[in-house]
N, C-alpha and C positions, 0 to 999 in steps of 0.2 A: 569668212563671214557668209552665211547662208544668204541667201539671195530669195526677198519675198514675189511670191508672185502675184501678177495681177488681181485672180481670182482674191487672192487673200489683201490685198488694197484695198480691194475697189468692200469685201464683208466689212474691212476694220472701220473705211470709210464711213460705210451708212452705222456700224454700230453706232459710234462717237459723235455721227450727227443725228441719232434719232434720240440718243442719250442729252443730247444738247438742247433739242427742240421737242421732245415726244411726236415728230410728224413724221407720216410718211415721207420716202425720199423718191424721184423716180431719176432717170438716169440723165437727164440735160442739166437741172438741178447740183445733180453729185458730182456732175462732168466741171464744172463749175466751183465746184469745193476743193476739187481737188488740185493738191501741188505737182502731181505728176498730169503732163498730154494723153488723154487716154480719150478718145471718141466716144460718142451717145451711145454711136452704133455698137461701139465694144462692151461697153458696161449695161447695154442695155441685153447683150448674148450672155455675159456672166451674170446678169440678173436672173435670167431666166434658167441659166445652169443652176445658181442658188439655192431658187426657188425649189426645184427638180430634187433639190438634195436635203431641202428641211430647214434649209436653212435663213431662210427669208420667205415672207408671205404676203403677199396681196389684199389686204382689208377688203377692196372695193374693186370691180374695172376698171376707174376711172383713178384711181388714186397709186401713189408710187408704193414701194415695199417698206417694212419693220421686218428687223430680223426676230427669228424665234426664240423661244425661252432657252429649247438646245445651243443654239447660235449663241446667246448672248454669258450659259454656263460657261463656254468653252474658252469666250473672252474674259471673263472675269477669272477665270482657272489661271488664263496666263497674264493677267495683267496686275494680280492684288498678289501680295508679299505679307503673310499672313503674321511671320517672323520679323517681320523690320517692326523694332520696338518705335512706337509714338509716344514723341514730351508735346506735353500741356504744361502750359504754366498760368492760363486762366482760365479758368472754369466757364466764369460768364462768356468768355468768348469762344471758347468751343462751344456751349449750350448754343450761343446766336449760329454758329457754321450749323451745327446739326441739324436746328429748324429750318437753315435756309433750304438743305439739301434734302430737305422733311424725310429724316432718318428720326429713326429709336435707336440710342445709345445707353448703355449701364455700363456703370465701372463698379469692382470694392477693389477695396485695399488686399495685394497680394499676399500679405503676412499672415502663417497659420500659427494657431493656437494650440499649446497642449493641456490636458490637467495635469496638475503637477502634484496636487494634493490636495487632501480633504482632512479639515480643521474639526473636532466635537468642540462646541462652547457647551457646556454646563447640562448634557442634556437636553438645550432646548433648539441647538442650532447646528448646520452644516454648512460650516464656509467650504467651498469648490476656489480652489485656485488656481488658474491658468498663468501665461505669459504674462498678459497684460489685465486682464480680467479678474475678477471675483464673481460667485455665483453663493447667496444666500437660502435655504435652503429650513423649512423646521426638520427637525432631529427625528430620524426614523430609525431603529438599529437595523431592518433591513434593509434601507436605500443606502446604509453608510457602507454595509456588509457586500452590494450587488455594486457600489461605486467606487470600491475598494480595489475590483478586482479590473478594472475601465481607466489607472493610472497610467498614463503616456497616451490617454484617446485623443484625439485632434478634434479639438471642438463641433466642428461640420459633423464627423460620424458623430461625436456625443450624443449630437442634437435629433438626429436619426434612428441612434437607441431608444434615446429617451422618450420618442412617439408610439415606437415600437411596442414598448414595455409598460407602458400609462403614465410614466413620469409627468404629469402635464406640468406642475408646475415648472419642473428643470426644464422642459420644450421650449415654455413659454420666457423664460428668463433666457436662455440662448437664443433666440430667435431673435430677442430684443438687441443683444450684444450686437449680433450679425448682420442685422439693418443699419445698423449705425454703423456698419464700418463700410457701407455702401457711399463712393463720394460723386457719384455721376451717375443723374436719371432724367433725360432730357428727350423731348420728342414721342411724351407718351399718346399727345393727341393725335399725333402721326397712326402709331400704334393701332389705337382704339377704329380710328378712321378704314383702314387695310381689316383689322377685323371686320367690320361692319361689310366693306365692300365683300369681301370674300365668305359674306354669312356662316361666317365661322372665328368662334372664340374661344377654341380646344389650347392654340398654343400660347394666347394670352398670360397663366398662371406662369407657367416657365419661363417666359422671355425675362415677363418683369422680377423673376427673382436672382439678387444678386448672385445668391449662395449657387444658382444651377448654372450661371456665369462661370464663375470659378472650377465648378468638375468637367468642364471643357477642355480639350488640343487646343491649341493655337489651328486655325484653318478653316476655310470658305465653305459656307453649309448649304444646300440648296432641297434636304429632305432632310427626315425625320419628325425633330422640333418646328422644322420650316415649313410652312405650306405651300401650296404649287405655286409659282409668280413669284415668288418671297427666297430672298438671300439674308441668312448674317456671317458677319466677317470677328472671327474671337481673334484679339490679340492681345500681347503685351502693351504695355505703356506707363508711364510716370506723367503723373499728372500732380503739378501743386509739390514735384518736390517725394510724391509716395508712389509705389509701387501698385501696380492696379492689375487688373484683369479687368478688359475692354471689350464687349459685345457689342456690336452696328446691326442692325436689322433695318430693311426698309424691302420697296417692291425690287426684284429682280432688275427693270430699268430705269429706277434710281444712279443718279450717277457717282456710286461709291468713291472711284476715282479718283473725280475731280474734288471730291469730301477731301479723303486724305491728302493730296497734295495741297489744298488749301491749310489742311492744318497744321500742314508740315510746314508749311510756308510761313504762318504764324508764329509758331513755336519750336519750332528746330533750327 
C-alpha cells in the first residue's frame, strides 16, 4: 500500500475542511483537525511549499489558505467515481439532498427510442411510430417520401433532422415527447443564482436540457459546457425503479462528495 505523504494530508486536509466551512484554514487551526501529530510549524512549511506550487492561496495577510481551482480539479479527479451507478428511490428526497448541497441536477430516462414506421391514414395523416411513442403528423407525400428513408432513426437524431430540414411541426411534437421523459430537475435556482454571479448565461441552455444530458460519457467536467469555478459530475443511476442519465452541476467547491455519499446513504 503506497504510503501518503504529509505534503498530501496536510492539501487533502484543508480541501475537506474548506469544503466543509467555505473558510479559510491557517495552520494551528488544521493542526487541530487533524488525526495525525503534525506541528504548526510543519504545516505551516508545507503551506507555504503549497502555496509555491498553485496549489493553495492566501485571500488576505491576515487570513489562513483556500486551495485553488487546480487544487481542488485534481481532488475531485480522484475522489468522484463517475461509473458507480446511483439508486434513488425518492425523488422528493434526493430533490431535498440536492438543495441542501445547492447543486443542479437533471435526470431523463436512459431508454432510446427508434422509428419503426410511418402509417398513411386516408391521405390526411401520418402516424410516426416509435418503441413507445406515436408522432401524428398531416399527410405530405414529400415528408412521407424524406421519412421513409429516416427508418431505424433514434428519436434524438430525429429530432435534429427535423430542425435541420424545417420540419417544425415533427421538431416540435418530439421535443414534447423528450421533456417528458425528463424525471429529475432540481436546484435550478442554484443554477440561475452561479449564472448571475458569474455574469454569464452561455451555458444555461445546455445544462437545462435533458436531451444534452443524455449525449454525455459518464465523467467529471471542469470545461467546455462548464464555466471556469464550475464542475458537473454525468453519471448513471435508477431512480424510482428507471433507468436515468444523471448530470450534478454546481460551483467547483461545492461539496459533490459528501452529495453523493448522502445519497447513497439514503438509497443504497
Amino acid at each position: 500500500m503506497k504510503r501518503i505523504s504529509k505534503r498530501d494530508l496536510i492539501l487533502e486536509a484543508i480541501i475537506q475542511e474548506y469544503l466543509n466551512s467555505g473558510e479559510p484554514i491557517g495552520s494551528s487551526e488544521l493542526q487541530m483537525k487533524m488525526d495525525i501529530a503534525i506541528s504548526p510549524s510543519t504545516i505551516r512549511i508545507y503551506l507555504k511549499k503549497l502555496s509555491d506550487e498553485g496549489a493553495l492561496v492566501q485571500l488576505h495577510v491576515s487570513s489562513g489558505r483556500v486551495p485553488t481551482n487546480d487544487a481542488l480539479m485534481d481532488y475531485w479527479q480522484s475522489r468522484i467515481n463517475p461509473t458507480r451507478k446511483l439508486a434513488i428511490n425518492s425523488l422528493d428526497e434526493i430533490e431535498s439532498t440536492i438543495n441542501d448541497y445547492q447543486l443542479f441536477c437533471i435526470a431523463q430516462k436512459s431508454s432510446r427510442e427508434f422509428l419503426k414506421e410511418i402509417i398513411e391514414v386516408k391521405d390526411r395523416f401520418l402516424i410516426l411510430s416509435f418503441d413507445k411513442n406515436e408522432v401524428v403528423l398531416k399527410y405530405s407525400r414529400q415528408v412521407k417520401g424524406f421519412l421513409s428513408n429516416l427508418i431505424g432513426c433514434e428519436i434524438r437524431e430525429l429530432k435534429k433532422i427535423s430542425a435541420q430540414v424545417g420540419l417544425y411541426e415533427l421538431y416540435d411534437k418530439l421535443h414534447q415527447i423528450l421533456s417528458a421523459s425528463a424525471i429529475l430537475k432540481a436546484g435550478e435556482s442554484e443554477l440561475y443564482r452561479i449564472a448571475k454571479e458569474l455574469e454569464d448565461e452561455s451555458f444555461l441552455e445546455q445544462i437545462l436540457s435533458s436531451e444534452f444530458t443524455f449525449s454525455l460519457d459518464e465523467g467529471v467536467y471542469f470545461d467546455g459546457f462548464v464555466p471556469s469555478g464550475c464542475m458537473a459530475v454525468k453519471q448513471l443511476a435508477t431512480i424510482e425503479k428507471d433507468d436515468a442519465q444523471l448530470l450534478c452541476f454546481g460551483k467547483i467547491d461545492s461539496d459533490f462528495e459528501s452529495f453523493f455519499k448522502q445519497a447513497r446513504g439514503k438509497h443504497e
